[in-house]
C-alpha positions, 0 to 999 in steps of 0.5 A: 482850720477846715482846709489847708493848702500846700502854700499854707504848709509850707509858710509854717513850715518855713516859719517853724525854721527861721524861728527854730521853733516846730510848735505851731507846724506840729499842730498841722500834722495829721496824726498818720503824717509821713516824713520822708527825707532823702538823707533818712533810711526810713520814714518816719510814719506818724506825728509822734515820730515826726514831732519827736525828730524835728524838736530834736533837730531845731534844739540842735542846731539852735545849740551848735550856733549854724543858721538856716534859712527857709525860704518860700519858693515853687517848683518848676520841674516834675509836673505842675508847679507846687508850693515848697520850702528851700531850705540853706544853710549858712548862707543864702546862696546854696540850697541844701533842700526843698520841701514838699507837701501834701495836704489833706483833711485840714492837715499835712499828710507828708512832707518830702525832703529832697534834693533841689535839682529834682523840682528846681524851686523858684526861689521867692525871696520871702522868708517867713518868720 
């Protein structure tokens, strides 16, 4: 893939959840790729890392029976409206996260975790799978 956009990340992203499935998403990563998550000390700095806790994350959750739902969405707060993933837990009601990327050279170059009252998504309703 030549160019890759913030919509197209989020959708795998959104994808690799509503499945529990991270392989295709994985393959966007660019090998120097940051993962940067409010609810993380640190971030984890290249697509090793970053692979290594998201296959663990979904195997987990997969294995405790807790459904999430990622949800494509927008930001509307925070500068100019971007594409991003809400993420729920349970049900469809609370957003527990929303995702944001940055892309560059054909792949995604970070990815940030963070609480929804900083961006306030709009939510689409449209849930990849």
């Amino acid at each position: 893939m030549d160019q890759l956009s913030q919509e197209e990340a989020a959708e795998a992203y959104a994808t690799a959840w509503n499945r529990l499935d991270a392989t295709a998403f994985l393959g966007l990563l660019a090998e120097t790729a940051r993962y940067a998550s409010q609810w993380v000390i640190e971030d984890l700095e290249n697509r090793a890392a970053i692979s290594d806790y998201l296959v663990q994350k979904l195997e987990t959750i997969r294995e405790s029976g807790v459904q999430v739902h990622a949800e494509l969405g927008a930001t509307t707060l925070g500068g100019p409206a971007r594409p991003c993933v809400c993420m729920f837990q349970g049900d469809k009601l609370e957003m527990k996260a929303v995702v944001l990327f940055e892309v560059g050279s054909g792949q995604v170059q970070r990815l940030d975790i963070c609480i929804p009252g900083l961006y306030e998504p709009r939510r689409t309703g449209v849930y990849p799978t």
